[in-house]
C-alpha positions in Angstrom: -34.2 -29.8 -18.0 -31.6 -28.8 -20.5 -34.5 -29.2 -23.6 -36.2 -26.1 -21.3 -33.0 -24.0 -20.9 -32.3 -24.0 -24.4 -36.0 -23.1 -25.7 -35.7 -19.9 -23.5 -34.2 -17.0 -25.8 -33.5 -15.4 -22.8 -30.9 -17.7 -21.0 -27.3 -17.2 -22.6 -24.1 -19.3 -21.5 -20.8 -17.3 -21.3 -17.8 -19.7 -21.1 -15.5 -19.4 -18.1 -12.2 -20.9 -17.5 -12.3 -24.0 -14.7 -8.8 -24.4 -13.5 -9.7 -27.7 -11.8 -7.3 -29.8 -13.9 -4.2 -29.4 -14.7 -5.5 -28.7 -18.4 -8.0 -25.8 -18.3 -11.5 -26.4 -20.1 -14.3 -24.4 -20.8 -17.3 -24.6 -18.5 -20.3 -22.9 -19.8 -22.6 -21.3 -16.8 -25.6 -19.8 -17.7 -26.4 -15.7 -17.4 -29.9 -15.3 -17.5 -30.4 -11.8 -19.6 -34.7 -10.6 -19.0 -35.9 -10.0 -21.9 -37.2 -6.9 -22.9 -40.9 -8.0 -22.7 -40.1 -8.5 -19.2 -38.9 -5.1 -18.4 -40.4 -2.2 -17.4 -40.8 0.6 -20.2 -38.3 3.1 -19.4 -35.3 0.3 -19.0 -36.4 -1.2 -22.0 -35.6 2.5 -23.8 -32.7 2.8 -21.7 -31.2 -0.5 -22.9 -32.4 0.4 -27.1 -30.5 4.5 -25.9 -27.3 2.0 -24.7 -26.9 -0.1 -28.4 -27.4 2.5 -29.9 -24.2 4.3 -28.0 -22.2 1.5 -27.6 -23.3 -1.4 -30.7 -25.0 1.1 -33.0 -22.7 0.1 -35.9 -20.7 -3.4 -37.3 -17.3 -2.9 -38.4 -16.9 -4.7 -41.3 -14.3 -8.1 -41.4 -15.0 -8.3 -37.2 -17.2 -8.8 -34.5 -16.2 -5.6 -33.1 -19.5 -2.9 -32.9 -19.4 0.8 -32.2 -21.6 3.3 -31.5 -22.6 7.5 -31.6 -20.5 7.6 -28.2 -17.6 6.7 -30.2 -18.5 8.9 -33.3 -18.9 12.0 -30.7 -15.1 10.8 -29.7 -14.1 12.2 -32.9 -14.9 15.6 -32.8 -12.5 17.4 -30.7 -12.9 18.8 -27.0 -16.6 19.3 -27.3 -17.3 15.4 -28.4 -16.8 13.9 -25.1 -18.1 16.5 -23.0 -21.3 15.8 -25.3 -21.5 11.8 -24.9 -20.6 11.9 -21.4 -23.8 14.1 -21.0 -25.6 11.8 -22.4 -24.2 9.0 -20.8 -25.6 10.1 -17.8 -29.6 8.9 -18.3 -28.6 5.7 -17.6 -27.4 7.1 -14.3 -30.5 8.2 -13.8 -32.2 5.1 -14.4 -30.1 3.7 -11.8 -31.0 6.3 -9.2 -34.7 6.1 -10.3 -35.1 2.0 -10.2 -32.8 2.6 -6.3 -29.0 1.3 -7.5 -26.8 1.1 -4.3 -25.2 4.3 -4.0 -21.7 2.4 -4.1 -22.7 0.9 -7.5 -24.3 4.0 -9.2 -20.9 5.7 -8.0 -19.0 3.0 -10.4 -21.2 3.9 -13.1 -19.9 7.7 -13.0 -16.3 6.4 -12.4 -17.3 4.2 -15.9 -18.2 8.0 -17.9 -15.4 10.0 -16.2 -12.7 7.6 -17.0 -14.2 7.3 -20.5 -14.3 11.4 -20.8 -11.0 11.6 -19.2 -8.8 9.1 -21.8 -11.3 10.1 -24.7 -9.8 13.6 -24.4 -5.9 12.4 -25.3 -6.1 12.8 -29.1 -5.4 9.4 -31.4 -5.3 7.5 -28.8 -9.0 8.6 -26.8 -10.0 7.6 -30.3 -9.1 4.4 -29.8 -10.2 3.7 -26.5 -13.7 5.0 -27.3 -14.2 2.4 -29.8 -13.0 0.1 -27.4 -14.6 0.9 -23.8 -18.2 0.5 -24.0 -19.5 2.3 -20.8 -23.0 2.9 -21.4 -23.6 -1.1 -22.2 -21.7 -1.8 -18.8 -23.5 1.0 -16.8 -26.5 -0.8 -18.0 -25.6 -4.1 -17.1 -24.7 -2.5 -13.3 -28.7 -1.0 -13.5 -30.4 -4.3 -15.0 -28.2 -6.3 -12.2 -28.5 -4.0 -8.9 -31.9 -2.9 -9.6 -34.3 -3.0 -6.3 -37.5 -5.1 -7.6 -39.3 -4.9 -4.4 -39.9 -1.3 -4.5 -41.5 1.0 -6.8 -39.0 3.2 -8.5 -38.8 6.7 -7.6 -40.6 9.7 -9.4 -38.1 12.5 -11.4 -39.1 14.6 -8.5 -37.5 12.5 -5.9 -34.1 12.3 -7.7 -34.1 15.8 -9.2 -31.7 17.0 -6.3 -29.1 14.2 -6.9 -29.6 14.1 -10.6 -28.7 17.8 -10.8 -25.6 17.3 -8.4 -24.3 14.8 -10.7 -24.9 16.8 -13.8 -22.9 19.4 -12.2 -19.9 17.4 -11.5 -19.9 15.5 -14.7 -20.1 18.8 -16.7 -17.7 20.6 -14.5 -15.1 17.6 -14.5 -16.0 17.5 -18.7 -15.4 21.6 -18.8 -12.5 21.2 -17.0 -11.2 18.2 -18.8 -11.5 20.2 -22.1 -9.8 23.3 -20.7 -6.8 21.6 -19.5 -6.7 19.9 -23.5 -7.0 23.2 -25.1 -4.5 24.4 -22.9 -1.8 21.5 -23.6 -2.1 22.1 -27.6 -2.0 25.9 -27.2 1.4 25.2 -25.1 2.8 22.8 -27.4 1.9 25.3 -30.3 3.9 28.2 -28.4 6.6 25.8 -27.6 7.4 24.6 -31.4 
């Protein structure tokens, strides 16, 4: 059994802490990952479009990885507005291959909060390189997809897609308002 596990290159072990004892260990359980054969073509784009904004890029002496979502950080107001945009076709993957509403709602809690703390300057910087939404909004998808059912056609989530564009861009506009506002203040103010 375990000679079959470990010929799979698609069956990963992520350690976990077992608190049985008194001295903690670490258990391995297994977290099967499909791979990308497996997948249908449009998730298998949508995980290549999530690397590339999360893992794009090593940072050398670390095991730390970062991405264009991160670079867009950088430039000021517009950046995140820009990557949050983008952000949001994994969304639509979820409401194309049927995500509970509940989870595809976490997945746009995941890009605001991202957009939102990306805005402070230095330290949105920061927390770009660190939060990696699009990789975890992807997870959410390849986890709470419906497999029974055939996924919906653009047509049939145009209404919601365009809702949630709307918010996100709104909540992004507004966002980048409210910064240019702050450092025109604390320009008057010196």
């Amino acid at each position: 059994m375990l000679g079959r596990l470990e010929s799979r290159p698609y069956i990963f072990s992520r350690p976990t802490v077992c608190i049985a004892r008194s001295m903690a260990r670490k258990v391995l359980v297994p977290e099967v990952v499909e791979p990308d054969e497996a997948l249908p073509p449009d998730l298998r784009a949508l995980r290549r479009f999530a690397r590339l904004m999360d893992e794009a890029f090593p940072i050398p002496g670390t095991r730390k990885r970062f991405g264009v979502d991160a670079a867009l950080g950088l430039i000021p107001v517009v950046g995140d507005v820009i990557a949050s945009l983008m952000a949001l076709w994994i969304v639509f993957g979820a409401l194309r291959h049927r995500v509970p509403m509940r989870k595809v709602l976490r997945m746009l809690v995941n890009i605001l909060l991202d957009a939102a703390v990306g805005a402070v300057p230095v330290f949105g910087d920061i927390f770009d390189f660190l939060f990696e939404e699009n990789m975890m909004n992807l997870q959410i998808l390849l986890k709470y997809r419906d497999r029974k059912r055939p996924p919906r056609s653009a047509s049939q989530i145009a209404g919601v897609a365009t809702l949630i564009v709307a918010v996100v861009l709104g909540f992004t506009i507004l966002l980048a308002l409210s910064v240019i506002a702050a450092v025109l203040a604390l320009i008057r103010n010196r």
